[in-house]
C-alpha positions in Angstrom: 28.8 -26.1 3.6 25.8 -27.5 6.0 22.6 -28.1 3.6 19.4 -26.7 5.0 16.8 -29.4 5.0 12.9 -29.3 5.7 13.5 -31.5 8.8 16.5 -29.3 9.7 16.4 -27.0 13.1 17.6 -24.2 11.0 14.1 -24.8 9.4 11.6 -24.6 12.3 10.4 -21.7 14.1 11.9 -21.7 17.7 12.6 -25.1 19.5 10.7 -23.6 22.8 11.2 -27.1 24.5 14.6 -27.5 24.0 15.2 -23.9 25.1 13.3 -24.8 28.3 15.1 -27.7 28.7 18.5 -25.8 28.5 17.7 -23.2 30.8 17.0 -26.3 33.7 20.2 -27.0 32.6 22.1 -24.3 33.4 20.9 -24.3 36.7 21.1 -27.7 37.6 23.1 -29.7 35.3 23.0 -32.0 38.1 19.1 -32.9 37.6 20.4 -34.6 33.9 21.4 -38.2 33.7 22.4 -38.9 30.3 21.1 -36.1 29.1 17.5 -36.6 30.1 15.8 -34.4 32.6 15.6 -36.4 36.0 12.3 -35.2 37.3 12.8 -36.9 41.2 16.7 -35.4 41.1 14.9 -32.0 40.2 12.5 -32.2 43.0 15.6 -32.9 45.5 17.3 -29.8 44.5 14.3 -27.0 44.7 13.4 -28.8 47.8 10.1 -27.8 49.4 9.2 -25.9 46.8 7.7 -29.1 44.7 4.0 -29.3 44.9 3.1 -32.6 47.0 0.3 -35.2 45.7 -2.0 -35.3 42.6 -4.3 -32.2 44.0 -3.0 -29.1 42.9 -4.6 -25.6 42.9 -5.1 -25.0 39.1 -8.1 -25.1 36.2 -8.1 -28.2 34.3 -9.8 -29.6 31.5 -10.0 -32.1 29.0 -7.1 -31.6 26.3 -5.1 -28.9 28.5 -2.2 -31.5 28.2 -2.4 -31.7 24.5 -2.5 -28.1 23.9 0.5 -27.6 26.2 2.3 -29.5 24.0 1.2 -28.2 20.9 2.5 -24.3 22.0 6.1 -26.2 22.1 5.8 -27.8 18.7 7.8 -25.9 16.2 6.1 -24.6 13.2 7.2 -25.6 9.8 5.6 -22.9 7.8 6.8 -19.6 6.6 6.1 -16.1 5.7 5.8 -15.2 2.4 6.5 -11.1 1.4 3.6 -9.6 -0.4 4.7 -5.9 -1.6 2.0 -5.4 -3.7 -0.5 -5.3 -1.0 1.9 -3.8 1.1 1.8 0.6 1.9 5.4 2.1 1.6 7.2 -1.5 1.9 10.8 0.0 1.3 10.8 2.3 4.5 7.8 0.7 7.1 8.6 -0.9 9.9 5.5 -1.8 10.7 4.0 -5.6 9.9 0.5 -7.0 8.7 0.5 -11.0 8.6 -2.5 -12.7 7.0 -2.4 -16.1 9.1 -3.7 -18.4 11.6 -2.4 -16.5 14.9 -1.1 -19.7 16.6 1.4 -20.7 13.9 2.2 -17.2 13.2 3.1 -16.9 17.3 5.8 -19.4 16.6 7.2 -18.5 13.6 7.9 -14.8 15.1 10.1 -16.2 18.5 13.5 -16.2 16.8 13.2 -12.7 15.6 11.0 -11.3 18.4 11.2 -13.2 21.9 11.7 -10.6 24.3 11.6 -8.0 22.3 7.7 -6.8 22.6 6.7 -3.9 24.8 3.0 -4.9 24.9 0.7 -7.1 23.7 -3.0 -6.1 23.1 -5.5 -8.8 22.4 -9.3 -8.7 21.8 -10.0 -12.1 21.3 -13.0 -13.7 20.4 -15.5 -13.6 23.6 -17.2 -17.1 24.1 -20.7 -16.2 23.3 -21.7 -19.6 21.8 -21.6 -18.1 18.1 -18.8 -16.2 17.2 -15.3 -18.5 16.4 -14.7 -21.1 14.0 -12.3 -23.8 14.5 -11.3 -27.0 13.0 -12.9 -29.8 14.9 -9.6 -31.5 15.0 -8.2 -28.8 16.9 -5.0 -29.8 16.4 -4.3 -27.5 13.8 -1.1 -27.1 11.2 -0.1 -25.1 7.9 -2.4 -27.8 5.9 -5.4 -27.3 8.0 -4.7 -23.9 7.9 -4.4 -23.5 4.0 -7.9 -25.6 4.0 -9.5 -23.6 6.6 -9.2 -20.4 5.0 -10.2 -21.8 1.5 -6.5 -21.5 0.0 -6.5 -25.6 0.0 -9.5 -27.8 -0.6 -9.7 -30.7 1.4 -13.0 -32.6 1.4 -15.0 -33.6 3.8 -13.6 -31.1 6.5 -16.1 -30.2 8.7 -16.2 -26.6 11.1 -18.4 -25.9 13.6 -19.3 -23.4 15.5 -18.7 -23.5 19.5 -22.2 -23.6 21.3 -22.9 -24.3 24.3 -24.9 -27.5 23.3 -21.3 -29.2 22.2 -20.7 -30.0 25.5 -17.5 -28.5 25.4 -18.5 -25.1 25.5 -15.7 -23.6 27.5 -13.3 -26.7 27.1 -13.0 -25.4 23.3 -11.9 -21.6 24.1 -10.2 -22.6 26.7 -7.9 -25.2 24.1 -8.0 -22.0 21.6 -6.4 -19.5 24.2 -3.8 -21.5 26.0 -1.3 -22.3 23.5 -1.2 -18.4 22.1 -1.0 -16.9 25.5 1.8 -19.4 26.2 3.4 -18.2 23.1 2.8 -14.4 23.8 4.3 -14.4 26.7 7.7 -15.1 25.6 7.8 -12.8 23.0 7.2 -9.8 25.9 10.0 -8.2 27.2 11.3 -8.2 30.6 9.8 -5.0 31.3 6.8 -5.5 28.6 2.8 -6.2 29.6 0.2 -7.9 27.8 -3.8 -6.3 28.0 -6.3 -8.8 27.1 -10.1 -8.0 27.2 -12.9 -10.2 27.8 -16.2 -10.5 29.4 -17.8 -12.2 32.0 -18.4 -15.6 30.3 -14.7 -16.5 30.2 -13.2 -13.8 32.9 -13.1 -16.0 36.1 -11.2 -19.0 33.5 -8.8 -16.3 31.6 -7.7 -14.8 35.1 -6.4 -18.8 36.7 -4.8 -19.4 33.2 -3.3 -16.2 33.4 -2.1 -16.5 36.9 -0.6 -20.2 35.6 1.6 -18.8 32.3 2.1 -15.1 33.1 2.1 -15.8 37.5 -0.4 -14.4 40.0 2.6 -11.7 41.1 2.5 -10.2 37.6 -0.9 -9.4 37.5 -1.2 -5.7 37.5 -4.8 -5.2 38.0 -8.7 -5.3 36.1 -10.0 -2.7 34.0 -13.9 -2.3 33.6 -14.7 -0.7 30.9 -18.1 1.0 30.5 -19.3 0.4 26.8 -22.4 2.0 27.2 -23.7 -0.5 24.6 -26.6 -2.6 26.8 -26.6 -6.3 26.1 -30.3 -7.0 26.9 -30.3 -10.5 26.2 -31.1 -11.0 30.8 -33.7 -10.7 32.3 -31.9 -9.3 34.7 -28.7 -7.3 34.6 -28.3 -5.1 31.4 -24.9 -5.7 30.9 -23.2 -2.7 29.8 -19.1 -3.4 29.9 -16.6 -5.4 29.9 -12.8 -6.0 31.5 -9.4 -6.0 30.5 -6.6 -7.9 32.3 -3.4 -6.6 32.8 0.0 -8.5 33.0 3.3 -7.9 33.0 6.2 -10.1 31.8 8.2 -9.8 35.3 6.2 -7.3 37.6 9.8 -6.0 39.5 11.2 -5.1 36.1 8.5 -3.2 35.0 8.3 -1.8 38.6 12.3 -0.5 38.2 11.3 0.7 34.9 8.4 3.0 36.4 10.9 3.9 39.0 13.4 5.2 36.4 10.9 6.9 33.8 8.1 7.6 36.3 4.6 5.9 36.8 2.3 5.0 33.9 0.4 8.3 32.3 -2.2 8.8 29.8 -4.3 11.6 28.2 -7.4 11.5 30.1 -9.9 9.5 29.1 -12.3 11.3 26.6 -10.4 14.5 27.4 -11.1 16.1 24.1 -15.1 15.6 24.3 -15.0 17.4 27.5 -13.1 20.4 26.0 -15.6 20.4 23.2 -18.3 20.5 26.0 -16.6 23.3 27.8 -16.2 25.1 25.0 -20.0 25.2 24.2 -20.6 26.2 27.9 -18.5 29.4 27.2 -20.0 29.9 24.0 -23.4 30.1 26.1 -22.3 33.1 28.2 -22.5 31.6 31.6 -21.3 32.8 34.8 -18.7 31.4 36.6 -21.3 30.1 39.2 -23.8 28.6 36.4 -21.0 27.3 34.5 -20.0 26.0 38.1 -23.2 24.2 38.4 -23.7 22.9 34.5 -20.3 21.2 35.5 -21.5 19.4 37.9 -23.8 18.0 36.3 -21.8 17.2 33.0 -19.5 14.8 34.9 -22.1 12.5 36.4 -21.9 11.0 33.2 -20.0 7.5 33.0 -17.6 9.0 30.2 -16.6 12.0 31.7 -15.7 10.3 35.3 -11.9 11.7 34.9 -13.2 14.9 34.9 -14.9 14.7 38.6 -14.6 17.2 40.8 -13.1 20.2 37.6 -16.2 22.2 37.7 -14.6 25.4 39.3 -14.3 28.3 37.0 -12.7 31.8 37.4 -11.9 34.9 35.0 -8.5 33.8 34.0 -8.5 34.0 30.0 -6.3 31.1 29.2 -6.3 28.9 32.6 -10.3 27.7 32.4 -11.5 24.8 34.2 -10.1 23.7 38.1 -10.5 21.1 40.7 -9.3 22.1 44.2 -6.1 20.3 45.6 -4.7 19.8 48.9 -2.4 22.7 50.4 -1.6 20.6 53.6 -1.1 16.9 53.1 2.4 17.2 55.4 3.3 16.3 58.6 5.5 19.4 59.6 4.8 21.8 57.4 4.4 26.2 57.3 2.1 27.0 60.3 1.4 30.3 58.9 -2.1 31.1 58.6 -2.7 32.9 55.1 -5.2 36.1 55.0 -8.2 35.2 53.5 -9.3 38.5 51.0 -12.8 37.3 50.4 -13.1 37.5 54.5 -10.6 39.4 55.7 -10.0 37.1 58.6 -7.2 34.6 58.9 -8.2 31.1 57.3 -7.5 27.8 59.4 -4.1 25.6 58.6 -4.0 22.0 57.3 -3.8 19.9 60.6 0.3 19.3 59.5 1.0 22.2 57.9 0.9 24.1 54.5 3.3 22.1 52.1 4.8 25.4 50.8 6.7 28.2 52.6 5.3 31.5 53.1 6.9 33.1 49.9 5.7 30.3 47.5 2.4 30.6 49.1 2.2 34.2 48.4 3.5 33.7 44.7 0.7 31.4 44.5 -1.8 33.9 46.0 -0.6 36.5 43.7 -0.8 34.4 40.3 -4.3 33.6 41.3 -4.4 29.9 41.8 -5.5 29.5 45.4 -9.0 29.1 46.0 -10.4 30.8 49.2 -14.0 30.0 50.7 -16.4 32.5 52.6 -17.1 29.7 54.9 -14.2 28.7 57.1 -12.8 26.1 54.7 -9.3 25.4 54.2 -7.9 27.1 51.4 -7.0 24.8 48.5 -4.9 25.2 44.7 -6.1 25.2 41.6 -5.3 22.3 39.6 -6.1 23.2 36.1 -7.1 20.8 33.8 -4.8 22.4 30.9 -1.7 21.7 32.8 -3.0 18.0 33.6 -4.3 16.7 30.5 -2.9 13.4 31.5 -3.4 11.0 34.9 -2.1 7.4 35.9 -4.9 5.1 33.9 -8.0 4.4 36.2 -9.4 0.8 36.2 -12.6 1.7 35.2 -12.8 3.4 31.5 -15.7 4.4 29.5 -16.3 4.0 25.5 -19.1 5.5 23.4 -18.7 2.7 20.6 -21.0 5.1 17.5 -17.8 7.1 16.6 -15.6 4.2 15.6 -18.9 3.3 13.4 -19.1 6.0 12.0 -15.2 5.7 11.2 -15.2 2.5 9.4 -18.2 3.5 7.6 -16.3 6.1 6.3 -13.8 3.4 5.3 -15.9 1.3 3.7 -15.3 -1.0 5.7 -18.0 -3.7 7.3 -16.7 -4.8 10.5 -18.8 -5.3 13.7 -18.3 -4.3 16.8 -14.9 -2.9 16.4 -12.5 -1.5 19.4 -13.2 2.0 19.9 -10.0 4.4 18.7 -10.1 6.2 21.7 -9.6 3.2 24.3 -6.7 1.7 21.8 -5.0 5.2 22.3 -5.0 5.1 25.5 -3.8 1.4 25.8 -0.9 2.2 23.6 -0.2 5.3 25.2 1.1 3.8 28.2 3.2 2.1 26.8 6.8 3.8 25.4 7.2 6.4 22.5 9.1 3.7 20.9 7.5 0.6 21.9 7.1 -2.7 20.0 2.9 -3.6 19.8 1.4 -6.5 19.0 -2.0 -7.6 18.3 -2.6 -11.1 17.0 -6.6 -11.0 16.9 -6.7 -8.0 15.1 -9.8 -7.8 13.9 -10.4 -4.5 11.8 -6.9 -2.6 12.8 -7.7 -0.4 15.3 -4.5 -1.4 17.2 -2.4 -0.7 14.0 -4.7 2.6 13.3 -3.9 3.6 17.2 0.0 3.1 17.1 0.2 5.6 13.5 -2.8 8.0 15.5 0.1 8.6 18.6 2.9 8.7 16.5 1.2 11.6 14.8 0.7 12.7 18.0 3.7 13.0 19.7 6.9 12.3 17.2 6.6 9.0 18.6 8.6 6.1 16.9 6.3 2.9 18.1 5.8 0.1 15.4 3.1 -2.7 15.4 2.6 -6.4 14.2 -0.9 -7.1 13.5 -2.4 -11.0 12.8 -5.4 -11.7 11.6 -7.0 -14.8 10.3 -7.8 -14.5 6.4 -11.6 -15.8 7.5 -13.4 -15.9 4.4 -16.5 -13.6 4.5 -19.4 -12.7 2.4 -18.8 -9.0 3.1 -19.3 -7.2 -0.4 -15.4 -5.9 -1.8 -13.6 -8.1 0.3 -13.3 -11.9 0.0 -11.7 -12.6 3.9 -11.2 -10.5 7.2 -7.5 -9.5 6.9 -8.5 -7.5 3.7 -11.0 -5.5 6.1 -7.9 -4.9 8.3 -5.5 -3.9 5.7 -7.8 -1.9 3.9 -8.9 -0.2 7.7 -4.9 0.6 8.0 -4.5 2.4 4.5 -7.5 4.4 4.5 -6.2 5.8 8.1 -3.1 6.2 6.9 -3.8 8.6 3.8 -6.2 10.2 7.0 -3.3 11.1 8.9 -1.0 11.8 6.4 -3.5 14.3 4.9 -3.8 16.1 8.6 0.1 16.4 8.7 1.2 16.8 5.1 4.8 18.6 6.2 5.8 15.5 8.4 7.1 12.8 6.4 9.0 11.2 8.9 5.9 9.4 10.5 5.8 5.5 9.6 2.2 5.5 8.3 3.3 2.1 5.8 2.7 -1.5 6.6 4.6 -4.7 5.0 2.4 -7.3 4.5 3.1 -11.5 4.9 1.1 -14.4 4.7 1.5 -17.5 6.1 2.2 -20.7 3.9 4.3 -24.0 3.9 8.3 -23.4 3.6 9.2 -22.3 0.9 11.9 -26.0 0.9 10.3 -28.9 -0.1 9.6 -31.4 2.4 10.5 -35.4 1.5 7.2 -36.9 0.9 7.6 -40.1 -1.3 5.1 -41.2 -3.8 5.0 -45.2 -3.3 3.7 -45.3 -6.9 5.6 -42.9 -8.3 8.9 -42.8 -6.6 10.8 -42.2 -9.2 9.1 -38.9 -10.1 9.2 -38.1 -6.7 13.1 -38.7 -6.7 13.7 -36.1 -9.6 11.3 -33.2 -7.9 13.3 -33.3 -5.1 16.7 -32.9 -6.7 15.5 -29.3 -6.3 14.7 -28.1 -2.8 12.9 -25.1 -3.2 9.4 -25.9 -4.3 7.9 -25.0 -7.7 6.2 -21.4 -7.8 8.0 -19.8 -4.9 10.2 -16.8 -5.9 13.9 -15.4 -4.4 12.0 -13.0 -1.8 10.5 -16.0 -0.3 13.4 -17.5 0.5 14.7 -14.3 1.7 12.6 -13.9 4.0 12.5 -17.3 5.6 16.0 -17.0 6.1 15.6 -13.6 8.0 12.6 -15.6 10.1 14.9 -19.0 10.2 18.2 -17.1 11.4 16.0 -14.6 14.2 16.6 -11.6 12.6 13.8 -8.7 12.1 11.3 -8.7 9.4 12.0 -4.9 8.7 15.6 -5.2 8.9 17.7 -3.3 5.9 18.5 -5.3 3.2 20.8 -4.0 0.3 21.6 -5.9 -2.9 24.7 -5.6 -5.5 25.8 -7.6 -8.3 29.0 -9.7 -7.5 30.7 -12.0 -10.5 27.3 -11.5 -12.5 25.1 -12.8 -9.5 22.9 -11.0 -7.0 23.6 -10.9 -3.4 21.7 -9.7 -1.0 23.2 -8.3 2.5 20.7 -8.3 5.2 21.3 -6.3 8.3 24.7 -4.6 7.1 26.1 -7.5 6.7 24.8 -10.0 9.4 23.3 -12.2 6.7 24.8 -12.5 3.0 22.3 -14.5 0.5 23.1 -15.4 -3.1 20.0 -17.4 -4.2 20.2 -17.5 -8.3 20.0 -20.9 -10.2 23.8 -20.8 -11.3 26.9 -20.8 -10.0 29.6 -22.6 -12.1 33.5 -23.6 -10.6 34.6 -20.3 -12.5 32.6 -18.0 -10.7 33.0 -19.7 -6.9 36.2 -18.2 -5.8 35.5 -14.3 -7.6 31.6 -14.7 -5.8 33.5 -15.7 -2.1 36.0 -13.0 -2.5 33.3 -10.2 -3.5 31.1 -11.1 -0.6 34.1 -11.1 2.0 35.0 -8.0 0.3 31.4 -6.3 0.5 31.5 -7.6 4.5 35.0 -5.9 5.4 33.4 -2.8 3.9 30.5 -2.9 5.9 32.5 -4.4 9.5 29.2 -6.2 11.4 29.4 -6.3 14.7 29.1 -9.9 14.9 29.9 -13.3 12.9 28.3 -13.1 8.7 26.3 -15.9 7.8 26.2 -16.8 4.2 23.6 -18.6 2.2 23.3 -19.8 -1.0 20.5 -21.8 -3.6 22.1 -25.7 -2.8 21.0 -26.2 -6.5 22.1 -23.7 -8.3 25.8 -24.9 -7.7 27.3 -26.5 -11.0 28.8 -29.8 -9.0 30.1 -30.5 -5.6 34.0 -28.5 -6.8 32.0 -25.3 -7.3 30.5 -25.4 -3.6 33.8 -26.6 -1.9 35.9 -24.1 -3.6 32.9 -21.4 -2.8 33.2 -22.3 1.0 36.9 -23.0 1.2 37.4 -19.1 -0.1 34.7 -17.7 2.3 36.5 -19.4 5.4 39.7 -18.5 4.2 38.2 -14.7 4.7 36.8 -15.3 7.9 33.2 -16.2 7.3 32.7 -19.8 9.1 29.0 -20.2 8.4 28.2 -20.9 4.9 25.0 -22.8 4.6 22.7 -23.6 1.5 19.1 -24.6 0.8 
């Protein structure tokens, strides 16, 4: 039975070096002597492909080595359940983690690399004012715990990042790197990441992203029209901001479009146009006068998907039309159609019509081709109703008051959140079923977004939220993940109360936090070794309870926070079986030589029943065994049965 210790790799979060370093070694198991990477054997094989001399295209600055290094550093912390803060913990398969995003990022690889559709991140925009970090940015799980007031440590100072620090941008830059390195190998191979920012750090964020994600997978800008003025210039009035696009691997995403068609959303502020519409009709206009009122309605910035649909006719149900091309072909119908509004033959498209003369006269017929009086071509009418949705546009536009007016209603104080709206329609391109993550999450409004379409549309997408517990002086809440959780309930019990009869939308959330591992790490007490000796006879540390360790397993072993776990009694002990039998833990305080070989023959027992697909891992308390002849027999019987890996903590 192989013990798992604190320094053990079964321990860490994801060895991201020593993966790296065994993919170069699959493909060039020559470029290793001794089994250390030969850098000039490397540069031989990929030939001219090396970079030459010590100038390279790039953005550099002072730490960018160190913070390279830290994204690689595994993480000895953990996740520790919390169900009581949790919404519907026994069905959800959606995630809320209270934590400092960076060691959160590498606690989730096992479970999650390459398994994200998209990433969404709104991180903090370098204004001089608004992020706190430890001046010794090298942080861990103890800085962490002190940070967020969960640890007092004296004397630790935090500042804030102005410009006068001299390392204005430096400091940002040190915050993004390492989580963008991590984020991007949690994406799938078809998966994208969406990351907005403004123009202080945009021209930085788009070379680092070109570095870790690769210029080829950069899909394109979004400008996004806030309509919020920032009139701090005395010369521009600001009044957006950008989000970058990136894929994981731009030709998978690309075959992926080709197999499930192009990228589509619901048109941006579609349902405030409606409303608009709807209060034209109301006024009694004329086709001509709602015609013109049109017109004028989408000059505004919100409403630019809606250019050019301010045609109207009679039809009852059809409404609102832009005109579309009839011709657009090279050898198409040369028929001239019969214009009825002049009676004269109408000119044909310089190629053609696109349709024959019998679907042109269906069309004619059913009323959807538009004639002029002056000579025009004719054209069809594209109704808005049967085109609610269009490929995303790269600029957007946001009226920030409703989301306000939202959180107000949730009692909940957070500035400047992401507006609903936008979130949908990020989300929305993504699949019905897609994995999102959001590791600045700020007040939920990813989270809120995911639940909103899945309402929506039957959809079955799930979401992972981090957010820093940030102490604040906010009255009701004492730090900024309670805002976010308390954001993601009240919009639950929203949208459950719109849809009472559907019951099968996830609307729950499982809640984690961040800590220290839950096994005890050897940290000798010069002047008191010989306490320190007996407190580490147990591994498991004081205070933490059997769900911890169950869940630090699940993290440890890469399996999914959400995963099923049943539990049954088995020679008076309780055994856990986590994804139908991939994982078997039995973590009580006793197991005596008379119980070994009845416990091993339950559990193998309990995993015939259940026939995984793969090899069963078994786990067990390392202290709770009675001497070293209860543990042998234990793992003797489990091999015996076919179950090789048998570990304890």
């Amino acid at each position: 039975m192989k013990k798992i210790t604190a320094g053990a790799p079964e321990s860490r979060s994801a060895d991201v070096a020593f993966s790296n370093l065994e993919a170069l070694r699959k493909l060039f198991p020559d470029a290793f002597v001794e089994g250390k990477l030969d850098l000039e054997a490397l540069g031989q094989l990929v030939g001219h492909c090396v970079a030459p001399g010590e100038e390279k295209y790039g953005l550099g600055w002072h730490g960018k080595k160190n913070v390279r290094q830290l994204a690689l550093a595994p993480s000895t912390g953990t996740l520790r359940p919390c169900p009581e803060q949790s919404l519907d913990w026994e069905r959800t398969q959606n995630l809320m983690i209270e934590g400092d995003n960076l060691e959160v990022l590498k606690l989730l690889q096992k479970s999650y690399a390459g398994k994200v559709t998209l990433i969404y991140i709104d991180p903090p925009y370098n204004t001089g004012n608004d992020f706190v970090y430890p001046d010794d940015y090298h942080d861990n799980i103890k800085n962490y715990l002190s940070v967020t007031g969960q640890v007092d440590v004296a004397g630790r100072k935090l500042s804030t990042n102005t410009e006068a620090s001299g390392r204005f941008h430096t400091d940002w830059l040190n915050l993004m790197y390492p989580r963008l390195k991590l984020a991007r190998s949690l994406l799938a191979p078809d998966g994208f990441i969406v990351i907005s920012i403004d123009d202080v750090e945009l021209g930085n964020l788009r070379i680092v992203c070109d570095e870790i994600f690769g210029g080829e997978n950069f899909i394109g800008p979004v400008v996004r029209n806030t309509n919020s003025s920032k009139n701090q210039s005395q010369f521009l009035s600001v009044s957006h901001d950008y989000a970058l696009f990136y894929a994981r691997d731009i030709e998978a995403l690309g075959a992926k479009a080709q197999a499930c068609g192009p990228w589509e959303v619901r048109k941006n502020n579609l349902d405030a146009f409606l409303k608009q519409l709807d209060q034209l009709r109301a006024a009694g206009l004329s086709p001509e006068e709602m015609t013109e009122e049109l017109k004028e309605l989408v000059k505004r910035p919100r409403f630019i998907d809606f250019v050019n649909y301010w045609n109207f006719d009679d039809h009852p149900e059809r409404g609102v039309y832009r005109k579309g091309d009839l011709g657009g072909v090279k050898n198409g119908n040369m028929t001239p159609l019969m214009n009825p509004l002049t009676g004269k033959p109408d000119p044909v498209p310089p190629g053609g019509f696109r349709f024959d003369s019998k679907k042109l006269a269906e069309l004619i017929a059913d009323g959807r081709v538009h004639f002029h009086t002056d000579g025009s071509l004719p054209t069809i009418k594209r109704y808005l109703k049967e085109n609610l949705t269009s490929r995303p546009k790269s600029i957007m536009s946001d009226d920030q008051r409703p989301d306000h007016g939202l959180l107000k209603r949730y009692s909940v104080p957070f500035d400047n959140p992401k507006q609903l709206a936008f979130m949908e329609r990020i989300v929305g391109i993504a699949d019905k079923d897609a994995l999102v993550l959001d590791f600045f999450a700020g007040s939920g409004t990813t989270g809120h977004a995911v639940m909103q379409l899945n309402a929506q549309d039957g959809g079955k997408r799930r979401f992972i939220l981090v957010q820093l517990p940030e102490p604040t002086e906010a009255k009701d809440f004492e730090h900024l993940a309670q805002m976010t959780e308390r954001r993601l309930a009240k919009a639950s019990e929203e949208i459950r109360n719109a849809a009472p009869l559907n019951r099968s939308i996830d609307l729950g959330f499982r809640v984690f936090k961040l800590d220290s591992s839950n096994i005890r790490a050897w940290e000798p007490v010069r002047e008191a070794l010989g306490q320190t000796l007996l407190e580490n006879l147990e591994h498991i540390k004081s205070g933490r309870a059997e769900q911890d360790l169950l869940y630090e397993l699940l993290l440890k072993l890469g399996l999914d926070l959400c995963v099923p776990i049943e539990k049954k009694p088995i020679a008076g002990k309780t055994v856990h079986s986590i994804g139908a039998g991939v994982l078997f833990a039995c973590l009580g305080d006793k197991v005596a030589v008379k119980d070994a070989e009845p416990l091993a023959l339950g559990i193998a027992e309990w995993r015939d029943a259940l026939a995984p697909a793969g090899e069963s891992t078994c786990v067990f308390r390392d202290s709770a065994f009675a001497n070293d002849v209860a543990k042998t027999n234990l793992t003797a019987v489990l091999e015996q049965h076919g179950i090789a890996k048998v570990r304890s903590i």
